[in-house]
C-alpha positions, -999 to +999 in steps of 0.1 A: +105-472-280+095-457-316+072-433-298+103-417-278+123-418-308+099-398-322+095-374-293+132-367-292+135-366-331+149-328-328+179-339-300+187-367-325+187-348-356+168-369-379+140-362-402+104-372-402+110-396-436+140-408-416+114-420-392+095-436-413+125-459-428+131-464-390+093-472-385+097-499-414+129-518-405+115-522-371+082-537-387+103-564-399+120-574-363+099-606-356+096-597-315+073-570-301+099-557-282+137-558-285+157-576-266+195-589-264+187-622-260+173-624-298+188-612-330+190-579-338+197-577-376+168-572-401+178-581-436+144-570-458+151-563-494+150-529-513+113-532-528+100-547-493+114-520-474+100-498-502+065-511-498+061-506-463+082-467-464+051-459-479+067-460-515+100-445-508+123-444-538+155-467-535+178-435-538+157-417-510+160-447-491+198-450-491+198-411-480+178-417-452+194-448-441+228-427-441+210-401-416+199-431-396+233-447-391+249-412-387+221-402-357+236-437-341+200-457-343+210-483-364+246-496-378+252-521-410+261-552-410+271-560-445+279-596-463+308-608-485+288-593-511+270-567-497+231-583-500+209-582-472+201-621-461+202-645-430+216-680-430+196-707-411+211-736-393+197-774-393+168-763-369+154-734-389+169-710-369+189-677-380+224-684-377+241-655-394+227-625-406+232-593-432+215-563-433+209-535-406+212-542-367+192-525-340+214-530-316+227-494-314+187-485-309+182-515-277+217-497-265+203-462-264+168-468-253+176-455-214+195-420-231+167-414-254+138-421-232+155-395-215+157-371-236+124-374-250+113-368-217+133-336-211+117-327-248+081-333-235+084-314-204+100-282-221+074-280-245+048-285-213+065-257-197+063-233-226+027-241-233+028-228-199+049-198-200+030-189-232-005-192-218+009-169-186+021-141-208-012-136-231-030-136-196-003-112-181-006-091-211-044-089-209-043-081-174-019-046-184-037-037-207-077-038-191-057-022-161-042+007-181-072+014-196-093+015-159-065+038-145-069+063-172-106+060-177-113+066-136-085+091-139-064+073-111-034+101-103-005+081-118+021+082-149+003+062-170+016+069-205+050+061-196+040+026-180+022+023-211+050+031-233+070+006-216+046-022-214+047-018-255+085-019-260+088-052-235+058-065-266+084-055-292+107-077-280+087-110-274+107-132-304+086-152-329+102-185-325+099-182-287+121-203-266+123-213-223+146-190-222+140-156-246+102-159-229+110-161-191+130-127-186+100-111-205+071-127-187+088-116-153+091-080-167+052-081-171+048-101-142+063-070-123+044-041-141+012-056-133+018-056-097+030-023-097+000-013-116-023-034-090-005-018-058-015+017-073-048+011-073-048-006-042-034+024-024-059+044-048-087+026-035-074+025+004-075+068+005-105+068-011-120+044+016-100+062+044-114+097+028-150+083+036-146+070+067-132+105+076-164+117+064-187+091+084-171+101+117-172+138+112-213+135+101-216+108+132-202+136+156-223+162+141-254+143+146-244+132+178-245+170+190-274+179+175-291+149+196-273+161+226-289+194+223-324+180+212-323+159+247-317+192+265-337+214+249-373+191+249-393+219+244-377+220+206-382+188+198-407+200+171-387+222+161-347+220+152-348+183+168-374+170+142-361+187+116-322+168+122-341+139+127-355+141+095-323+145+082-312+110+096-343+096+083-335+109+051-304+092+051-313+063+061-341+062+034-342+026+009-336+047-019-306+065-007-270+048+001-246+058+022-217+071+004-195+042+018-223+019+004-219+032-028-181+032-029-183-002-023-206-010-057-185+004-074-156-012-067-174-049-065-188-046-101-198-029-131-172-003-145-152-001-114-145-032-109-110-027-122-092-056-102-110-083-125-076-085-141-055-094-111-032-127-114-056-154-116-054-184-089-072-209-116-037-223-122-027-245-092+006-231-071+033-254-066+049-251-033+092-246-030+103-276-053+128-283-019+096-288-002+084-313-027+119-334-028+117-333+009+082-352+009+086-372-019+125-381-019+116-416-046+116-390-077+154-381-077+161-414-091+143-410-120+159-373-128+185-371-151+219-381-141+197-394-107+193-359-091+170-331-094+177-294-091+151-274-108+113-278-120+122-287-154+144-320-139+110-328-116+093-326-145+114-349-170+115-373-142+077-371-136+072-380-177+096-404-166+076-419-138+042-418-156+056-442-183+067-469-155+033-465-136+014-472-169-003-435-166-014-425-203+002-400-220-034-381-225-046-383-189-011-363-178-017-340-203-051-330-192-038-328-157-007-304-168-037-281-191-054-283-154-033-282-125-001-264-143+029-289-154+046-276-122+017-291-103+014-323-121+048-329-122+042-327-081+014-348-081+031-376-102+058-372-073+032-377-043+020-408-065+050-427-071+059-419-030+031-433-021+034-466-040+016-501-031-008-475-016-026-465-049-040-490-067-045-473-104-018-447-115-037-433-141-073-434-120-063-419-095-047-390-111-079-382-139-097-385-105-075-355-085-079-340-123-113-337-121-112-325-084-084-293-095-115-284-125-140-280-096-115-265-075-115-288-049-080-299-049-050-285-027-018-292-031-003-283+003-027-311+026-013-336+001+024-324+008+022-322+044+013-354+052+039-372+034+061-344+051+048-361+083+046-397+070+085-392+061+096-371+096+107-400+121+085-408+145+056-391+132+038-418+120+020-433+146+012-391+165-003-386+127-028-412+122-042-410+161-045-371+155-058-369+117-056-401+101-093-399+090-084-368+074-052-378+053-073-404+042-099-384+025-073-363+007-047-389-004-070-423+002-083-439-036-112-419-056-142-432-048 
């Protein structure tokens, strides 16, 4: 519970030393967990609640208290005359007590586990977002500088002098929002830039094959003529044939041959900087509600409408299926949150089926960093598993195979 109120600290507006007073009155609530059914109020003294604040002064104490009963996580509950102390009854158990009450915390925990979920996945997706613009960036700018350098026909300096005012507007506290017009701004130069060369590369390759045909015909008539005239074939016959033999030497490439070294690698391998596939693509998120209809209930307000609600709800998920916060971090870093967030979906749909959560998702992990993980397989068959009727016709027709991509690592 502390860790989400930590995680949503910024929606709640409270402080990090407010956190720590938090993190000490709930050191003195005897249960490990809180619960109704036990008392709520924690009545430690000023110098205890000192001692274990790490030292706090009494004065910053009250001030951070104040912020804590303001943000709605705690509430007093003060005496006659206003000390903090319980009253025991015959048996030894608490019968009244003075001091500060948790209860507004136990009442909260379902909003703020929310929220902190919501908080986690933004700051997934703008890892994300971040990582895709310096990539996108580096992309222009290696395939500026290949255009100009192989003096590709094109208007180069004023792409370039637009690619540098979009940079003079990326903001320094960078948000979801200020970054995703930009990033689709770059997103669409670079393909521009990629479809130039493209068609740049396509004439080149139609220019040679134009070439090849015309020398095949030529040759073509001079062996015509050799095979009518045998009596030259010492003579203008040998010499064309030499010419063939020439080109056709080891040390000689055609000039298609060489065309096409240039543009696999080396210098002229100027599409190096296309959009990588490294990340994992999500498929239409209506695609992924449609095979895995369990996540809308854990979505905020019990629905989901965009990626960012899949993805609160998959934090969301992860915490009831005892998935560690560490292994769905590495698989967001691997797969893309989009992607994970997906995964976590096909997961919780397939239910008794999976025996460890967490396993089997550091497993599919490990499979995305050798790039032997698809999404779409994994999608379809629970697209079939859910379609009526499909059930049985699946598993007679490819039921070995759905069981190597969605059975338990081995």
């Amino acid at each position: 519970m502390f860790r989400s109120v930590c995680e949503a600290r910024a929606g709640l507006d409270v402080t990090d030393r407010a956190l720590t007073v938090l993190d000490a009155l709930l050191t003195f609530y005897p249960e490990d967990e809180l619960s109704s059914e036990k008392p709520l109020v924690v009545f430690p003294s000023n110098a205890q609640l000192s001692l274990r604040a790490r030292g706090m002064a009494a004065a910053t104490l009250r001030r951070h208290l104040a912020v804590l009963v303001e943000a709605g996580l705690i509430s007093r509950k003060d005496s006659p005359n206003g000390k903090r102390y319980a009253r025991r009854g015959r048996e030894g158990g608490i019968d009244e007590a003075y001091g500060f009450s948790l209860a507004p915390l136990l009442a909260r925990a379902g909003e703020i586990e929310t929220m902190a979920a919501r908080i986690t996945a933004d700051r997934q997706m703008l890892r994300a977002m971040k990582e895709r613009l310096t990539i996108c960036r580096r992309d222009i700018a290696k395939l500026l500088a290949a255009a100009v350098e192989e003096g590709i026909p094109g208007d180069w300096e004023r792409v370039s002098s637009m690619f540098q005012t979009i940079l003079q507007r990326i903001p320094r506290a960078a948000t979801i929002e200020n970054l995703t017009p930009i990033l689709e701004e770059f997103e669409a130069i670079r393909g521009d830039i990629v479809n130039l060369l493209e068609l740049h590369e396509k004439m080149q390759m139609a220019s040679t094959s134009e070439s090849q045909i015309e020398r095949h015909i030529q040759n073509s008539h001079t062996e015509s003529a050799s095979e009518s005239e045998p009596g030259l074939e010492t003579g203008q016959g040998a010499k064309a044939a030499g010419q063939a033999d020439r080109d056709q030497q080891p040390g000689t490439k055609p000039h298609n041959d060489r065309l096409k070294a240039q543009t696999k690698g080396g210098e002229g391998s100027r599409f190096d900087a296309r959009p990588r596939a490294g990340e994992l693509k999500s498929l239409p998120l209506a695609t992924v509600l449609q095979a895995c209809p369990d996540i809308a209930d854990y979505g905020p307000a019990g629905r989901i409408g965009t990626w960012r609600d899949l993805m609160t709800a998959a934090i969301v998920v992860r915490s009831m299926l005892a998935v560690s916060p560490s292994a769905y971090e590495v698989a967001a870093n691997v797969m893309g949150p989009e992607t994970a967030a997906t995964v976590m979906a096909c997961i919780l749909q397939r239910g008794g089926c999976i025996n460890s959560a967490g396993g089997y998702l550091r497993d599919l992990t490990r499979r995305a960093e050798r790039g032997e993980f698809a999404l779409g397989p994994m999608l379809m068959a629970l697209l079939r598993a859910n379609s009526p009727g499909s059930v049985v016709a699946s598993r007679s027709a490819s039921g070995k195979r759905l069981e190597g991509l969605l059975g338990e690592p081995g």
